[in-house]
Legacy VTK file of the C-alpha trace (Angstrom):
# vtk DataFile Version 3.0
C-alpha trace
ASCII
DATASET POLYDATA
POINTS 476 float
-4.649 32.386 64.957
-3.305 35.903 66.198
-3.877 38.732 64.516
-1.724 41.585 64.650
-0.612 44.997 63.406
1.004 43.483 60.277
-1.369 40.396 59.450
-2.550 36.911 60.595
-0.048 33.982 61.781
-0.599 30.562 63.359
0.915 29.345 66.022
1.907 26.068 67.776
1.253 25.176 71.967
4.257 23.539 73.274
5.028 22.670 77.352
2.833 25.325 78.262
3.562 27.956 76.112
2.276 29.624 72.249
5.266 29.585 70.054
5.143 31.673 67.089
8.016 31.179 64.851
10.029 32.739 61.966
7.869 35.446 61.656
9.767 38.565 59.918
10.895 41.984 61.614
12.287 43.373 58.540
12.401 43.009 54.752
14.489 39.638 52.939
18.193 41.550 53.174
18.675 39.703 49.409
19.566 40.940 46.102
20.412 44.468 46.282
19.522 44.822 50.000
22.791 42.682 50.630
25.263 44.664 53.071
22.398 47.145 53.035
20.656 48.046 56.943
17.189 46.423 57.275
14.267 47.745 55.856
11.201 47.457 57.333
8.452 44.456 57.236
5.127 44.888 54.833
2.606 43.897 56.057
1.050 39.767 54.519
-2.263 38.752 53.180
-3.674 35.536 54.299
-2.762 33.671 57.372
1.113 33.369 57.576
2.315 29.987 59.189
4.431 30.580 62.293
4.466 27.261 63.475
7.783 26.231 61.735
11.379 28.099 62.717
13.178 29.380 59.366
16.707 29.379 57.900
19.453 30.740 60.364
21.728 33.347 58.836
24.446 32.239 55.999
27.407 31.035 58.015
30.172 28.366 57.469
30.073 24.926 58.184
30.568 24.191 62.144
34.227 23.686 62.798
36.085 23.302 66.297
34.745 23.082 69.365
32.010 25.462 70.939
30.368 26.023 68.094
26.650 24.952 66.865
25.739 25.912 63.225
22.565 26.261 61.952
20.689 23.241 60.648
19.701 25.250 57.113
20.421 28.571 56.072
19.494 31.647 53.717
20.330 35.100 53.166
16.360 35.808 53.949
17.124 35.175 57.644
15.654 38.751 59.503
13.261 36.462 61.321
12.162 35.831 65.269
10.349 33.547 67.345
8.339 34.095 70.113
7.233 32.175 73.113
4.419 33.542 75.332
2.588 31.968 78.154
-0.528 33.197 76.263
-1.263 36.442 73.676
-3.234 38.644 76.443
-3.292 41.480 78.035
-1.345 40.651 80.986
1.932 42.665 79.787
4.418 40.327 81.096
8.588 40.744 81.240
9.974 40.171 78.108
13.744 38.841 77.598
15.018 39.081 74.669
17.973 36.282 73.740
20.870 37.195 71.440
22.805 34.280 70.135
26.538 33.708 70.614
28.701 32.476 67.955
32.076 34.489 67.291
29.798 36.906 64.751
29.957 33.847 62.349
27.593 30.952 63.887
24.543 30.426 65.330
20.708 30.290 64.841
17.955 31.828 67.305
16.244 28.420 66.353
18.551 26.394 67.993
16.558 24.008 70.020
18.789 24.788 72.903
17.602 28.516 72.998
13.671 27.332 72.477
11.852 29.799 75.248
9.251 27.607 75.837
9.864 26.289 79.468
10.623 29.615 80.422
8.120 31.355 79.229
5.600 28.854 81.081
7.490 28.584 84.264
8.473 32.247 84.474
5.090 33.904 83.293
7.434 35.717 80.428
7.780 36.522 77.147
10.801 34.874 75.161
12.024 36.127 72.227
14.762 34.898 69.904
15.952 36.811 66.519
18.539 36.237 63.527
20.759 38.782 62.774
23.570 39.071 60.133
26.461 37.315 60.532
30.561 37.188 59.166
30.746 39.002 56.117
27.196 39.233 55.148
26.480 41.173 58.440
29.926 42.625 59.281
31.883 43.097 55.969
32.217 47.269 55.433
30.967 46.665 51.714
28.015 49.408 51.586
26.182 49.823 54.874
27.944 50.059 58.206
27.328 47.063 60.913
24.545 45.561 59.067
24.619 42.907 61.784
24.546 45.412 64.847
21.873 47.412 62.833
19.979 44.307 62.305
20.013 43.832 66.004
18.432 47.301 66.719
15.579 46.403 64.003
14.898 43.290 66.101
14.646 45.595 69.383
12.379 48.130 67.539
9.542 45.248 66.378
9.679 43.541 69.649
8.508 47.217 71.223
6.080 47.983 68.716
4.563 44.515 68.734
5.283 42.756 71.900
2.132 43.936 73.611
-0.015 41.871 70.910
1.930 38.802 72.558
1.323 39.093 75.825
4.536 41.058 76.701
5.054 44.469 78.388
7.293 46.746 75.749
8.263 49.069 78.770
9.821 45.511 80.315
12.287 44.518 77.803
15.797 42.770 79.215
18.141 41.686 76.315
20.275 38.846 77.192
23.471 37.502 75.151
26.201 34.860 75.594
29.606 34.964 73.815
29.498 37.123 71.099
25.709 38.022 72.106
26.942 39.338 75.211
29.506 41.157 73.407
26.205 42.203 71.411
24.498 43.100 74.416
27.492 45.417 75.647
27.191 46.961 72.084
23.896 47.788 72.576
24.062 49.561 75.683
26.753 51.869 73.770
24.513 52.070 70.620
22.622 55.410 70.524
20.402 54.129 68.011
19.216 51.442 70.762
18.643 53.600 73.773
15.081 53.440 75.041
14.516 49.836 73.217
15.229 48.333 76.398
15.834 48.423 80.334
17.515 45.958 81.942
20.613 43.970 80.334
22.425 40.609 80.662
25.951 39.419 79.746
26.850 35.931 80.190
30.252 34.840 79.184
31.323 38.306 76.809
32.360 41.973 77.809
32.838 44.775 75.919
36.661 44.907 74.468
35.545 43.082 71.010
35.123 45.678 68.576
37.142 46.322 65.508
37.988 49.764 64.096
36.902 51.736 61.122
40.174 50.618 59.462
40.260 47.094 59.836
36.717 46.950 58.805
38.007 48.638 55.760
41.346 46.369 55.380
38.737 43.351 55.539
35.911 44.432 53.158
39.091 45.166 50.690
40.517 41.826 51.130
36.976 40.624 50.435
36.464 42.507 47.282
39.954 40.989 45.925
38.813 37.425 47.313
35.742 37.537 44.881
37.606 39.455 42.085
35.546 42.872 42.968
32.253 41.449 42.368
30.536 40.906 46.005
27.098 41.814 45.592
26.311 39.527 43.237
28.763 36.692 43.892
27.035 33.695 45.248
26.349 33.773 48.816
28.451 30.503 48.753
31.310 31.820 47.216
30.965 35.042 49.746
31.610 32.517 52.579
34.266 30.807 50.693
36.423 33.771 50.980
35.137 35.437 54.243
36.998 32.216 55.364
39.998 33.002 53.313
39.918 36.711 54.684
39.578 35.035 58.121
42.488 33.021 58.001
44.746 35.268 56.479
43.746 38.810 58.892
42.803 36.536 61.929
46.176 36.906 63.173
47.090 40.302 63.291
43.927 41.726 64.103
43.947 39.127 67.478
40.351 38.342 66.470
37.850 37.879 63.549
38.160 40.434 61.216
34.125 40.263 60.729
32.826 41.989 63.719
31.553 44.928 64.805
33.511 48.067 64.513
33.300 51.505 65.272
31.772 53.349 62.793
31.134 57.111 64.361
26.937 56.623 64.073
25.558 52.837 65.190
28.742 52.691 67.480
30.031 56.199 67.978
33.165 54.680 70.313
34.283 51.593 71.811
31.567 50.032 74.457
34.595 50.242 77.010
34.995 53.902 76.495
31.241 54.746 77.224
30.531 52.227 79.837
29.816 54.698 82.382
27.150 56.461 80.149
24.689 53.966 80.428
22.111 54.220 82.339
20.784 50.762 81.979
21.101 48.231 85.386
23.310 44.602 84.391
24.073 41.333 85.201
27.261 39.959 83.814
29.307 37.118 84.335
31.482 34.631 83.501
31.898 30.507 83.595
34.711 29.275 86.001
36.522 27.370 83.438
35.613 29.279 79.924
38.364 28.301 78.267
38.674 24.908 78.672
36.396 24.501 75.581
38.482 25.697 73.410
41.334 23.576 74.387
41.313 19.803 73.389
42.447 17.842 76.355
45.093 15.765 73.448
46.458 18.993 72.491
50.459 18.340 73.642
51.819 21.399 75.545
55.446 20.446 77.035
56.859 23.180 79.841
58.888 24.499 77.393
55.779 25.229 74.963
53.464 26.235 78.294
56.156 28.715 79.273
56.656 30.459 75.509
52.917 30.682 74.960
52.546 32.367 78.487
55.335 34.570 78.300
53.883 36.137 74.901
50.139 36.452 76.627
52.107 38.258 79.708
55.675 39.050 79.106
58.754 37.109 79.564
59.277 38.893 82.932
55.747 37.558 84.333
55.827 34.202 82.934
57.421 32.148 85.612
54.918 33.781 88.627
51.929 32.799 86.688
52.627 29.492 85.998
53.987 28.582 89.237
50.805 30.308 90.880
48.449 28.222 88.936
50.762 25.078 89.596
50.019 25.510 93.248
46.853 26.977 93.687
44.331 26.225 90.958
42.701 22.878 91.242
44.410 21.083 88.237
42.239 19.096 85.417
42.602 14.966 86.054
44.453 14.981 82.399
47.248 17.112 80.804
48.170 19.468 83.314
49.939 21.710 80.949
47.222 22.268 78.591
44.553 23.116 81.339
46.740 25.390 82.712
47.183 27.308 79.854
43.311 27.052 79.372
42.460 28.737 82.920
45.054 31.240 81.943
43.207 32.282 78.708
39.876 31.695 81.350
41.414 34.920 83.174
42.896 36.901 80.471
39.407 36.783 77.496
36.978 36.584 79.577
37.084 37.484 83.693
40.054 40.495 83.092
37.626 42.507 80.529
34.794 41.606 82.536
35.984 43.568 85.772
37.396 45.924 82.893
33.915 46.857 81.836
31.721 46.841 85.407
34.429 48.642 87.041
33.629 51.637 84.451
29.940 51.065 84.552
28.138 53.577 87.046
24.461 52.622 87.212
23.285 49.319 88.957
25.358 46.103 88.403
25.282 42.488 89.615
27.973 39.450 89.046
27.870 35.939 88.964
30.345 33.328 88.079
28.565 29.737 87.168
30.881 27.106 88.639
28.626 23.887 87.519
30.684 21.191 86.107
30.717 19.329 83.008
31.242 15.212 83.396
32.375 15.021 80.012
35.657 14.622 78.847
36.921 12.795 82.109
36.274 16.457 83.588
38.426 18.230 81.726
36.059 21.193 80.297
35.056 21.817 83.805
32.767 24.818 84.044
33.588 25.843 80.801
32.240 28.147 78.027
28.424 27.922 77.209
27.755 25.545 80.044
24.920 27.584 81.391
22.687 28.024 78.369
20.644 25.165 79.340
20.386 26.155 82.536
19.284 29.684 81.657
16.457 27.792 79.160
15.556 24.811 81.148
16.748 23.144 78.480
18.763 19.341 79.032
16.760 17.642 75.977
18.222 19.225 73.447
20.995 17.824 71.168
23.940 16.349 73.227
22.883 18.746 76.004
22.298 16.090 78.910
25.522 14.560 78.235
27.208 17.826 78.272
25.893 19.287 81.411
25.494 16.370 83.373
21.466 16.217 83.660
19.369 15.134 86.277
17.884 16.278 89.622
20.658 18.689 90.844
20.737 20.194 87.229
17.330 20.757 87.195
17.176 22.282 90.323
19.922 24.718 89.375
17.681 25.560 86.304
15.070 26.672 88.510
16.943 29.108 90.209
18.805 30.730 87.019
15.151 31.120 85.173
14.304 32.798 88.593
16.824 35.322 88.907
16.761 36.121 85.465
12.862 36.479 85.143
12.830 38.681 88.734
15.067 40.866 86.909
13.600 40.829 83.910
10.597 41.548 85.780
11.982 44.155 88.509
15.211 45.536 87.461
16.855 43.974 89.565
17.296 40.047 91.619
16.321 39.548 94.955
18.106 41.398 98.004
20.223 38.636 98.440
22.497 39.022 95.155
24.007 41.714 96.084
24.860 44.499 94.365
28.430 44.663 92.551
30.651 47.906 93.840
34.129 48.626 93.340
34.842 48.828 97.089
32.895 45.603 97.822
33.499 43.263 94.846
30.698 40.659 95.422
29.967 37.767 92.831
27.202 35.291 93.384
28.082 31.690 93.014
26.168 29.496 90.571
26.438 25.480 91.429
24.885 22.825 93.643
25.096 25.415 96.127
24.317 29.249 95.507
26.205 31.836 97.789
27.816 35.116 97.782
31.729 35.258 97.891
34.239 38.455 97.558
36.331 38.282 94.348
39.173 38.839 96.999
38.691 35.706 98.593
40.301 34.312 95.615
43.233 33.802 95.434
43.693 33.629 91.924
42.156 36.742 91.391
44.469 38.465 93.621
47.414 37.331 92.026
45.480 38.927 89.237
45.133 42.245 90.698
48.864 42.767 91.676
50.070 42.356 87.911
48.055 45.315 87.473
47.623 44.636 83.651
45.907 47.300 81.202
43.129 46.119 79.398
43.503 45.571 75.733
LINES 1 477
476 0 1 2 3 4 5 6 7 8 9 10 11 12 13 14 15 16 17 18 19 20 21 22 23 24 25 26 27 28 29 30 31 32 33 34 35 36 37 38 39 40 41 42 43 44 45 46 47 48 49 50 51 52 53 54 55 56 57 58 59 60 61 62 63 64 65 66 67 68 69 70 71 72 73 74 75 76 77 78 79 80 81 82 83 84 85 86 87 88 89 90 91 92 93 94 95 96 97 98 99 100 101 102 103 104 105 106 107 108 109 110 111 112 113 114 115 116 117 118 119 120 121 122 123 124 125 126 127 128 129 130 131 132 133 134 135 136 137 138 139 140 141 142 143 144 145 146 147 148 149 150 151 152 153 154 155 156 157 158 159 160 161 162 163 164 165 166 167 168 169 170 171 172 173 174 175 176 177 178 179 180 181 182 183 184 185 186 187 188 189 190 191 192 193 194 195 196 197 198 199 200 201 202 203 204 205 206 207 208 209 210 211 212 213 214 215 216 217 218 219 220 221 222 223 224 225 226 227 228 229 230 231 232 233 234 235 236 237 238 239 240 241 242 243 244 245 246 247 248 249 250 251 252 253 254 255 256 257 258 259 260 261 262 263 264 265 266 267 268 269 270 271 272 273 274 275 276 277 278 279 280 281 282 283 284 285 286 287 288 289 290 291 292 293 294 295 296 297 298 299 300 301 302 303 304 305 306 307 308 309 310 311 312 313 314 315 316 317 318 319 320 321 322 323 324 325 326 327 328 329 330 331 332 333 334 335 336 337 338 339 340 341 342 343 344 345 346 347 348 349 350 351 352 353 354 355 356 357 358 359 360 361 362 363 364 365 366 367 368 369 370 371 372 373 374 375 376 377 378 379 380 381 382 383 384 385 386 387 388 389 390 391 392 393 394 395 396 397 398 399 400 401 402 403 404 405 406 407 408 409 410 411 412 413 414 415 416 417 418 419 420 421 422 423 424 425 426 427 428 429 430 431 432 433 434 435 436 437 438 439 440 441 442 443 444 445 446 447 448 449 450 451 452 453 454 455 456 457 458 459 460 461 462 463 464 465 466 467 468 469 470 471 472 473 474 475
C-alpha cells in the first residue's frame, strides 16, 4: 500500500517494477461535466485498488489498419498508470507516454505501452494517461479542447504527485507517437503547459495537425444536427454514432478528422508551426522509413494511370512524372505491387518526413533526429519500416498482442530495444542523448539511424530527400 496526498491505493509488482493503475487525475468528465475541461480529483476513503487498468476513453470500434481500440470503454476515463522501479526517494526521470490514435483510438492501458520493463531496466518512472478523444474530447460543444486540456491536467498531477512514486517532477519528458506526437508538439505551443515539463519526444507526428476555430465550429454544428440538438444528454453511443457520420461526411474537405485539436486563442493561442521557435524545451523527433506503408493494403489495385492521377493531385500535374520516375529508379521497391508502394513512400514523404523538417527547421532550442529503419517480416515485406513499428521497441515490449509477429522478435530485436530505452531514458534523464547523436542544425542536417546497425547519416546523403528539397514545396 502507498499512501499519498489524495488517499491509499494498492499496487501490483510486475518484471521488476510497482505498477499502480487507473488511478484518477481528475473528476469522472460524465453527466454535466461532458465537453466540460477537467475538474480536479477529491481525495478517497479507504484503500483504492490500483492493481487493475480501467476503461479507455469512448471511441469507435477499431477499423482499418494501424489502429488498436480499447478493450472496454467509459466516459469516466481521466485515469493513469504508473510504473516505478520502487515508491522512494530516489527522484528518478520520469517519461510520460501519450497515446497515438488519429484523436479517436487508443488506450494508455494498452499492453503494448505497459512501462514496466522500462521502468526496471531504465531506473525510471513510466507514466501512461487517458485523455478525451473524437467528439467527446474534441467536439466545440461547451468547453474548448477538452482533450488537449485533459492532457495538461494529466501533466499537472504527475508534477504534484510524482515525487510520492519515486519520480523527480523537475525531470519530466513527455513522449507521443502519431497523434500523441502531434500531442506532444501541441504541448510545447500550449501556454497552459509550460513549466509541466522539460524535455520532449515526437515519434512518427509533427506539428501541422490542428484544425481552426471554424471548422471546430462547422463540426460541433454538424454534431448538434446529427443528434437532433440534444448532445449532452444523448447516449454516449449514439454520440459516436454520429461523430462517425460527421467524420465521413467533413473528412474530406477538411483533409483530416474534423475532431482534433484546433486553435482556440487560450489552450492553443496559434498553430504549433507558427510558434515553434518559442519553445524553449530540447526534442527528439522522428520518423519511420516506410510510415505509410500501413495504411496501404498491399491488394489495393493502383494501375499507372491511377498512380499517376493520385500523384499529380498530391503534387501537381506539372511534378507528377519526376516523382514517380525518381522513386521508380531510386527507392528500393516493395517485393509486391509496385504501384501501390510507391504511392505509399510518397505519402511516407509528404505526412510525415516534409512537416517533420517543417517543424525542427523552425525550432531554435536543442533538437535531435532519428529515422527507425527496422523492418517488418510481415506481409511478404511489404509494410517495411512502417508506421508504429517502434513502439515495442521504445517499451521493450514483443509479448504483447500480435507484436512478435509484427516486428519480427528475437535476439536482434531485443537488442535494438536496449538501445532505444537507452537513449530515451539518458534523455529523459539528462536533456539530452549521448555525444554521439548528434545534434540536429539546419546547416548540418544529421539523423541517427535506428536498425541492426545504429549510425549517423546526413539527410543529404539521400537521395530521395534531395529530390525532395529541389521541389521546394510549402508546407501545408
Amino acid at each position: 500500500m502507498l499512501e499519498t496526498a489524495i488517499g491509499t491505493i494498492n499496487g501490483v509488482a510486475d518484471r521488476g517494477a510497482w505498477k499502480f493503475l487507473g488511478v484518477p487525475f481528475a473528476a469522472p468528465p460524465i453527466g454535466a461535466r461532458r465537453f466540460r475541461h477537467p475538474h480536479s480529483v477529491k481525495a478517497w476513503a479507504g484503500i483504492r485498488d490500483a492493481r487493475h487498468a480501467r476503461p479507455g476513453p469512448m471511441q469507435p470500434n477499431v477499423v482499418g489498419l494501424g489502429m488498436r481500440g480499447a478493450m472496454a470503454t467509459d466516459e469516466d476515463c481521466l485515469t493513469l498508470n504508473i510504473f516505478t522501479p520502487s515508491a522512494d526517494a530516489n527522484r528518478r526521470p520520469v517519461i510520460v507516454w501519450i497515446f497515438g490514435g488519429a484523436y479517436t483510438h487508443g488506450d494508455a492501458a494498452d499492453p503494448l505501452f505497459d512501462g514496466s520493463r522500462l521502468a526496471s531496466s531504465e531506473d525510471v518512472v513510466v507514466v501512461t494517461f487517458n485523455y478525451r478523444l473524437g467528439a467527446f474530447g474534441f467536439a466545440r460543444i461547451a468547453d474548448d479542447n477538452c482533450g488537449l486540456v485533459d492532457q495538461i491536467a494529466a501533466l499537472r498531477f504527475v508534477v504534484a504527485h510524482i515525487e510520492r512514486f519515486g519520480g523527480d517532477p523537475d525531470r519530466v519528458t513527455i513522449v507521443g507517437e502519431s497523434a500523441g506526437a502531434m500531442s506532444v508538439c501541441n504541448l510545447l505551443a500550449a501556454p497552459a503547459a509550460r513549466g509541466l515539463f522539460h524535455r520532449a519526444i515526437a515519434q512518427s507526428g509533427a506539428a501541422s495537425n490542428v484544425g481552426t476555430a471554424a471548422q471546430a465550429l462547422e463540426a460541433a454544428t454538424a454534431l448538434r444536427a446529427a443528434l437532433e440538438g440534444d448532445v449532452e444528454h444523448a447516449p454516449a453511443q449514439a454520440v459516436l454514432h454520429a461523430q462517425e457520420r460527421v467524420s465521413r461526411s467533413l473528412r474530406g474537405r477538411f483533409r483530416a478528422l474534423p475532431f482534433r485539436p484546433w486553435v482556440d486563442g487560450t489552450w492553443l493561442e496559434d498553430a504549433p508551426l507558427t510558434v515553434a521557435g518559442a519553445s524553449d524545451v530540447p526534442l527528439i523527433m522522428g520518423m519511420n522509413a516506410d510510415e505509410n506503408r500501413l495504411y496501404v493494403r498491399p491488394s489495393v489495385k493502383v494501375d499507372d494511370a491511377t498512380l499517376r492521377a493520385q500523384v499529380a493531385h498530391r503534387v501537381g500535374e506539372a511534378r507528377a512524372s519526376a516523382v514517380i520516375e525518381h522513386y521508380l529508379r531510386e527507392r528500393p521497391t516493395p517485393p509486391i505491387n509496385t504501384n501501390a508502394g510507391v504511392l505509399a513512400d510518397i505519402d511516407t514523404e509528404l505526412r510525415f518526413r516534409r512537416p517533420m523538417l517543417h517543424y525542427v527547421r523552425a525550432r531554435r532550442a536543442p533538437t535531435w533526429l532519428y529515422q527507425f529503419d527496422w523492418r517488418s517480416p510481415a506481409l511478404r515485406g511489404w509494410l517495411g519500416a512502417c508506421h508504429a513499428i517502434e513502439i515495442p521497441f521504445v517499451f521493450g515490449n514483443f509479448d504483447a498482442r500480435g507484436t512478435a509477429r509484427f516486428v519480427g522478435a528475437g535476439a536482434d530485436a531485443d537488442r535494438l530495444a536496449s538501445n532505444v530505452m537507452g537513449l530515451w531514458a539518458a534523455f529523459a534523464r539528462d536533456g539530452r542523448p549521448p555525444v554521439s547523436w548528434p545534434q540536429y542544425a539546419s546547416t548540418n542536417e544529421r539523423q541517427l539511424h535506428l536498425d541492426h546497425e545504429i549510425g549517423v547519416a546526413m539527410l543529404d546523403d539521400d537521395p530521395t530527400h534531395r529530390f525532395w528539397e529541389s521541389l521546394e514545396l510549402q508546407p501545408s
